[in-house]
N, C-alpha and C positions, 0 to 999 in steps of 0.2 A: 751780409751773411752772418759776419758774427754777430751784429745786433740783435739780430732776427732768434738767432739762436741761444745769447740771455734770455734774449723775451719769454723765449719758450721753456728754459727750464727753469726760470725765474717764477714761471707762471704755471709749472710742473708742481717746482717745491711747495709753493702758493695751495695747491691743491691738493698734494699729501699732507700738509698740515692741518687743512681743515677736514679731513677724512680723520688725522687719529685724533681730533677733539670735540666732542660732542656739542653741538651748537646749532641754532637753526639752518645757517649757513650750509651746514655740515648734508641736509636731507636734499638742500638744493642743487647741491654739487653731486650726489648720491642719484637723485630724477635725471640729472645732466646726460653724467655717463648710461644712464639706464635707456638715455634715448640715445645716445650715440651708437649703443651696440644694438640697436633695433635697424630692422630695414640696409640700407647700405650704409647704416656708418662703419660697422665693420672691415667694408671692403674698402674705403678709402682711409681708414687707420692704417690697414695693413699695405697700403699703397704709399701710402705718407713714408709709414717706418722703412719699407722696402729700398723707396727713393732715396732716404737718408743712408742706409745702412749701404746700398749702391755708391751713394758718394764717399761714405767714409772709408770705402776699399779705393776708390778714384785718387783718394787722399791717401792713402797709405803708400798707393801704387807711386805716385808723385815723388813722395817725400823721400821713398827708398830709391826713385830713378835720380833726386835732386844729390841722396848723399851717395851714391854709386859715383856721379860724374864730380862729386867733393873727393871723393879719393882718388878718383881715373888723375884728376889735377894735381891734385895734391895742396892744393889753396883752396881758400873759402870764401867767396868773395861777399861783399858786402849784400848782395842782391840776394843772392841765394842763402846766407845766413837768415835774412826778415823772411821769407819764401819757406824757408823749414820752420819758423818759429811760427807764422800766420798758420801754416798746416799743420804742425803737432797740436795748436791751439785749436784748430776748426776737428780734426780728430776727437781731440780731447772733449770737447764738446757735446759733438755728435754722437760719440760714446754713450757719456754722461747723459743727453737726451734721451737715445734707447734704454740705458739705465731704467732712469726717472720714467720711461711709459712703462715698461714692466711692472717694476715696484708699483706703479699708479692702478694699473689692472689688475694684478695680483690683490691689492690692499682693498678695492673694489670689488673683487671678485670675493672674499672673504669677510669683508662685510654684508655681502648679500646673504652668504653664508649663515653666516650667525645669524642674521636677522630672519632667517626662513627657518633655524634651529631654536630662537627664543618663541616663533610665533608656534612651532609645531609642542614647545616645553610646555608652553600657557594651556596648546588644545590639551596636551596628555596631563594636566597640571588641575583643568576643569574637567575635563571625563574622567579622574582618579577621585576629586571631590564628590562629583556627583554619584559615582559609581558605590563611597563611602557612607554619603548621604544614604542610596538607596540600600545599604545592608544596616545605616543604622535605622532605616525606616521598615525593612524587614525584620531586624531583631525585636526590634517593640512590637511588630504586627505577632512574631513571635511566641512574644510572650504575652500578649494580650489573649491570642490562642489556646498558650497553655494553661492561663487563668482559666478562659472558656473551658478546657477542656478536663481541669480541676473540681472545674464549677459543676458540667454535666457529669463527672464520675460521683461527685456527691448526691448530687439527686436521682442518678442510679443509683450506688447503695442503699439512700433513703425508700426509694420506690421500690426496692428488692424488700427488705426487712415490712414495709406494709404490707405489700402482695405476700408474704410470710405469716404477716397475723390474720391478712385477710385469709388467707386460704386456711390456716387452721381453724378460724372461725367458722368457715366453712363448712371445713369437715365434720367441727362440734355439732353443726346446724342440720349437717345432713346426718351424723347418727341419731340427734333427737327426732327428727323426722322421720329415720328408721325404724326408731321404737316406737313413737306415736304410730304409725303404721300399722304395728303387728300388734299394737294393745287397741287400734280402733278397729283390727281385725276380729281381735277375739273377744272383742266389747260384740262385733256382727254376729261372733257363733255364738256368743251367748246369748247375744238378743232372739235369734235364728231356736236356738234350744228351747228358751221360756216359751215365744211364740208355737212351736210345737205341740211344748209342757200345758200351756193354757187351751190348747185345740183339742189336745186329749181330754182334759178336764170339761172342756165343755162337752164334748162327744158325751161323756161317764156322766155328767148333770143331766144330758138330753134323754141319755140312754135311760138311768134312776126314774127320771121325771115320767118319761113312759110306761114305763113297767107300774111307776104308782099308781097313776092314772087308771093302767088294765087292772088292776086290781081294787081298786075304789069302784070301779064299776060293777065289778062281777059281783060284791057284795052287797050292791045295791040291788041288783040283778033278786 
């Protein structure tokens, strides 16, 4: 029993050692326990410790029956002296063993810990980069934009001030068209007047011309 029971916290200490130092060692004892608590290992840890921790009340119960009948006597005999010493010692032990699995599970259960808080720090660690990444790739898109948008208000005000001369031009273009207008209108009534002026004139030639005629004749006559 007591061999059994260095073994095992021998082989405890063994195993909280290589959990607090980082070594390959270290992930394999790490897979160990990760399969222990899977399926029924849990049920037979807590049957293991139970068993023990049942004994070491078995033990205690003993040891306070062994020194109870030490006083009932009043002597201590040789038998019962080795008898309290082998039980304080197998107590002591099996203590020390419950101990040793707590601290073991605890230390284990806190490095799974951490190890699921360094891998969740890495995600929040690349979606903060990436997330930086994509505002530094927005702020150049940014201002790539407002270059754009620099760009197009120049060639608005350029295209404003043309459409400005062009349309004054314009306007010059259609007042001289206006006056041409009204001066090839009154170019019409004056042409409209001669044409008239030269109808009457012919009329007054046609009319002369007859009247000389009738009298050229009548003198012939």
């Amino acid at each position: 029993m007591l061999q059994l029971l260095y073994g095992v916290i021998f082989g405890e200490m063994f195993l909280i050692l290589t959990l607090l130092f980082k070594s390959p060692l270290r992930k394999l004892v790490i897979l160990a326990l990760d399969k222990m608590k899977r399926g029924k290992g849990p049920v037979m840890v807590k049957t293991v410790a139970g068993t023990v921790f049942v004994v070491l009340l078995a033990g205690v119960y003993n040891l306070v029956d062994i020194k109870n009948r030490t006083i009932e006597s009043g002597v201590l005999n040789p038998t019962d002296e080795v008898l309290m010493s082998v039980k304080m010692l197998e107590i002591s032990l099996m203590g020390f063993f419950l101990f040793l699995s707590l601290m073991l599970d605890r230390l284990h259960h806190y490095i799974r810990e951490l190890r699921f808080l360094r891998k969740a720090m890495d995600a929040a660690k690349k979606q903060s980069q990436s997330i930086q990444e994509e505002k530094n790739g927005s702020s150049e898109q940014l201002k790539t934009l407002a270059q754009e948008n620099d760009t197009l208000r120049t060639r608005i005000k350029n295209l404003e001030s043309e459409y400005e001369t062009k349309a004054k031009k314009a306007k010059a273009a259609g007042s001289e068209v206006e006056a041409l207008r009204k001066q090839s209108e009154g170019l019409l009534m004056e042409y409209d007047r001669l044409l008239a002026d030269n109808q009457n004139l012919r009329s007054q030639l046609t009319s002369i011309e007859q009247s000389t005629s009738h009298s050229d004749d009548k003198k012939n006559t």
